[in-house]
LUMFIDREN-685604 format. One record per residue (C-alpha): residue number from 1; x, z, y; residue in three letters. Coordinates in Angstrom, 3 decimals, decimal comma. Example, Ala and Ser with C-alpha at 12.3 -4.5 7.8 and 13.67 -1.06 7.14 Angstrom:
<pts>
+-----+----------+----------+----------+-----+
!   n !        x !        z !        y ! res !
+-----+----------+----------+----------+-----+
!   1 !   12,300 !    7,800 !   -4,500 ! ALA !
!   2 !   13,670 !    7,140 !   -1,060 ! SER !
+-----+----------+----------+----------+-----+
</pts>
This chain:
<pts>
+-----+----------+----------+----------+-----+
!   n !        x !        z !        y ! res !
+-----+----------+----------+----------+-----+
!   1 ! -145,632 ! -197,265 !   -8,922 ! UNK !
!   2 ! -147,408 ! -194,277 !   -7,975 ! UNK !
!   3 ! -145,096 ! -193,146 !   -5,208 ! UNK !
!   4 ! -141,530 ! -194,443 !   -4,143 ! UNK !
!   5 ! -140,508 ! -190,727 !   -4,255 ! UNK !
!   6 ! -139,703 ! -188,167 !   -7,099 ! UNK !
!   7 ! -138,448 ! -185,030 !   -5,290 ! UNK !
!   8 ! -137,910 ! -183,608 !   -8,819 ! UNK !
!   9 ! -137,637 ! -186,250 !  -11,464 ! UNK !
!  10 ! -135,926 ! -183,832 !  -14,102 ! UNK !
!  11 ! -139,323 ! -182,677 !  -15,668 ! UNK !
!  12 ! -139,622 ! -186,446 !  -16,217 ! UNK !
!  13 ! -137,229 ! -186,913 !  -19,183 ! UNK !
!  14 ! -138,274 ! -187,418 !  -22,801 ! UNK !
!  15 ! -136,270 ! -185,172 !  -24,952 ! UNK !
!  16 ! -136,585 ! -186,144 !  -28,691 ! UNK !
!  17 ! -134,911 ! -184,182 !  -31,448 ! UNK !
!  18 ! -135,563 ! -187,583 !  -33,769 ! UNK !
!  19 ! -133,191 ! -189,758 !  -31,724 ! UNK !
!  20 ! -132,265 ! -190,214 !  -27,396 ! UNK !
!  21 ! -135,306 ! -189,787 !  -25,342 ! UNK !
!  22 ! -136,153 ! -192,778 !  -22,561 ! UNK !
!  23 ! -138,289 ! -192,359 !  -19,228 ! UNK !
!  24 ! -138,915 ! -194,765 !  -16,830 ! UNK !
!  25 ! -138,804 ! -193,724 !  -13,517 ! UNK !
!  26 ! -138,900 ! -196,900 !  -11,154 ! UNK !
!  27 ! -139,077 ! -200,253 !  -12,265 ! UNK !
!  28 ! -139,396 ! -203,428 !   -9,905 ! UNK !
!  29 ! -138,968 ! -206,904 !   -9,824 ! UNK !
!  30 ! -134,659 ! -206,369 !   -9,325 ! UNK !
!  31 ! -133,903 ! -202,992 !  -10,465 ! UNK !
!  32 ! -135,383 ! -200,281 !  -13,071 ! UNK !
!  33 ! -133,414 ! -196,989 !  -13,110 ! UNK !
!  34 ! -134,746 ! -194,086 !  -16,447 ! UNK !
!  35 ! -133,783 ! -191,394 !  -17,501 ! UNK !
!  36 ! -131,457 ! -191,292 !  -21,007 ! UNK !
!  37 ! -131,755 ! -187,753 !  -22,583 ! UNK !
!  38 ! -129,932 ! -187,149 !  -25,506 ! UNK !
!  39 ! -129,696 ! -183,834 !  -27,643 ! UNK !
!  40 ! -126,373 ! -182,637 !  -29,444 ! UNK !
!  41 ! -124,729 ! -185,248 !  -31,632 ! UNK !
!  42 ! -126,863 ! -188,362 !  -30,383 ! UNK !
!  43 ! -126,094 ! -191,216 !  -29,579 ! UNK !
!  44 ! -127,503 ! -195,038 !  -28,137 ! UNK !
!  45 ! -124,997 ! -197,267 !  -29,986 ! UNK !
!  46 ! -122,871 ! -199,787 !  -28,763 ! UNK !
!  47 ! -124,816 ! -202,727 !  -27,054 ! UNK !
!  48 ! -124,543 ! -205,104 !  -24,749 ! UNK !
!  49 ! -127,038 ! -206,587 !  -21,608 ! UNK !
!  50 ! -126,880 ! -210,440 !  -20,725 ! UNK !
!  51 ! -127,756 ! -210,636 !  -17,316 ! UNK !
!  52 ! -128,011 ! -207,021 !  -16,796 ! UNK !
!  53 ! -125,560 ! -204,714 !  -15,331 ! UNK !
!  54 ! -126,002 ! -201,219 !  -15,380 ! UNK !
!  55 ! -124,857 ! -197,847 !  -13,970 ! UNK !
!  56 ! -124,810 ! -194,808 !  -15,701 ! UNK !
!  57 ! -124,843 ! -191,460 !  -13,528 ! UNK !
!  58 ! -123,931 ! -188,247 !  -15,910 ! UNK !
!  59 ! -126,859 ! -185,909 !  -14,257 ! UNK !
!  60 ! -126,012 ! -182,815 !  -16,687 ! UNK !
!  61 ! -123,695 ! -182,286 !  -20,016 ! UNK !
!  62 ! -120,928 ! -183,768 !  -21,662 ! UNK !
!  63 ! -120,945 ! -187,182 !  -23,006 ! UNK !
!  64 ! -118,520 ! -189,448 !  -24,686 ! UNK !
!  65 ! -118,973 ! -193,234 !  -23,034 ! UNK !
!  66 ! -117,629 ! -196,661 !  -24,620 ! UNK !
!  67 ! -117,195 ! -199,859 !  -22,002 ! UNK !
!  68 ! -115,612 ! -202,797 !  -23,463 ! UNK !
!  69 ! -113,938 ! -200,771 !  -26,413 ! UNK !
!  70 ! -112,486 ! -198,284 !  -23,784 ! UNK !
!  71 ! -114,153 ! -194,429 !  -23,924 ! UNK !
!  72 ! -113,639 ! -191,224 !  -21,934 ! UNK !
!  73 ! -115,424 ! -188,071 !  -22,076 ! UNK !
!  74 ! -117,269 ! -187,597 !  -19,067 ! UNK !
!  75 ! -119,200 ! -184,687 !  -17,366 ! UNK !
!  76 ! -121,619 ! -184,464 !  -14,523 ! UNK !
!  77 ! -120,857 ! -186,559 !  -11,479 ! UNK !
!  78 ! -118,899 ! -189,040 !  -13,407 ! UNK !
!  79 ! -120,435 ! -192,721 !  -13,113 ! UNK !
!  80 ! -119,586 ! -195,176 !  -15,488 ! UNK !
!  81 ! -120,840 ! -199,048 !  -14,830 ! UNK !
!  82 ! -121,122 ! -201,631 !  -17,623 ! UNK !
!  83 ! -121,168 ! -205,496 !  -16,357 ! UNK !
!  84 ! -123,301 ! -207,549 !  -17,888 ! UNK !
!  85 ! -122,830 ! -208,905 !  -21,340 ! UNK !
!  86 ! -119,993 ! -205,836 !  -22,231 ! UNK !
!  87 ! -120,511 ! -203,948 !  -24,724 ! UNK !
!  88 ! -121,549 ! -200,394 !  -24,101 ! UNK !
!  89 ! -122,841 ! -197,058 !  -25,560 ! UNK !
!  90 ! -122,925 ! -193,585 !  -25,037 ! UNK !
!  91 ! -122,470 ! -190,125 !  -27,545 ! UNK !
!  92 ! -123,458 ! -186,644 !  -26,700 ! UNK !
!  93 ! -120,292 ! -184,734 !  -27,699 ! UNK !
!  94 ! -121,168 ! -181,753 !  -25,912 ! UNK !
!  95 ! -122,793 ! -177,960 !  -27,352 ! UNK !
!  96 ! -125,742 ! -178,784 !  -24,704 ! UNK !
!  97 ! -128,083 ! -181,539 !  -23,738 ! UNK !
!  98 ! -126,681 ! -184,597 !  -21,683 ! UNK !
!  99 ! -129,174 ! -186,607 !  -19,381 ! UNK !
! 100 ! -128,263 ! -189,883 !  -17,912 ! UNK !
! 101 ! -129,566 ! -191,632 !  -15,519 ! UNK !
! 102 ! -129,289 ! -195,349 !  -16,395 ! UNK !
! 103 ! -129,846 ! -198,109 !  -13,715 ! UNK !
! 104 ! -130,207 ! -201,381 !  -14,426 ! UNK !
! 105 ! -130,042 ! -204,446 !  -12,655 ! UNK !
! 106 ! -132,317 ! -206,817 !  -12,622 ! UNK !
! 107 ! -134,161 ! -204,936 !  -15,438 ! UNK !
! 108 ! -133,508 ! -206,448 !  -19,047 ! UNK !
! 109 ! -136,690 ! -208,871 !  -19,947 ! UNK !
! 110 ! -139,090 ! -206,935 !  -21,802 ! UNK !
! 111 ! -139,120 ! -203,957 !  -20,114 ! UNK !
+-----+----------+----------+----------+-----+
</pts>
């Protein structure tokens, strides 16, 4: 890690009209929180973590969010956590882009 601080971390995400766009912004041993950035109509399917929990924070959009079979349309400032091993995925239903920031806990292996 270059620097433990990103005063602006927006610039950061990886927009990607082929399908949603991932940037890693911190990563350690325990935690790795990234950017999600999805353009109309995308989505990252339903999936689940073992081990991993993880926190989505709705930065800017709309997005449609599935936990455990349950979903809710969501806008910025909602959080939505997803315990390890539950299934989970997300949908831009919005006109606009959505970005999500996605923290995860410890970080999946492989990453």
């Amino acid at each position: 890690m270059s620097s433990p601080f990103l005063p602006d971390p927006k610039p950061l995400a990886a927009w990607n009209a082929a399908k949603m766009g991932k940037a890693t912004l911190f990563a350690g041993t325990h935690l790795m929180a990234g950017w999600n950035a999805f353009e109309p109509g995308q989505e990252h399917a339903s999936h689940a973590h073992a081990g991993t929990d993880k926190l989505y924070v709705v930065v800017e959009g709309e997005g449609e969010f599935e936990v455990a079979g349950e979903r809710r349309r969501l806008s910025a400032g909602a959080q939505v956590f997803a315990p390890a091993g539950v299934p989970h995925g997300v949908k831009n239903v919005g006109p606009g882009r959505l970005l999500v920031l996605a923290v995860m806990a410890p970080p999946p292996k492989g990453s």
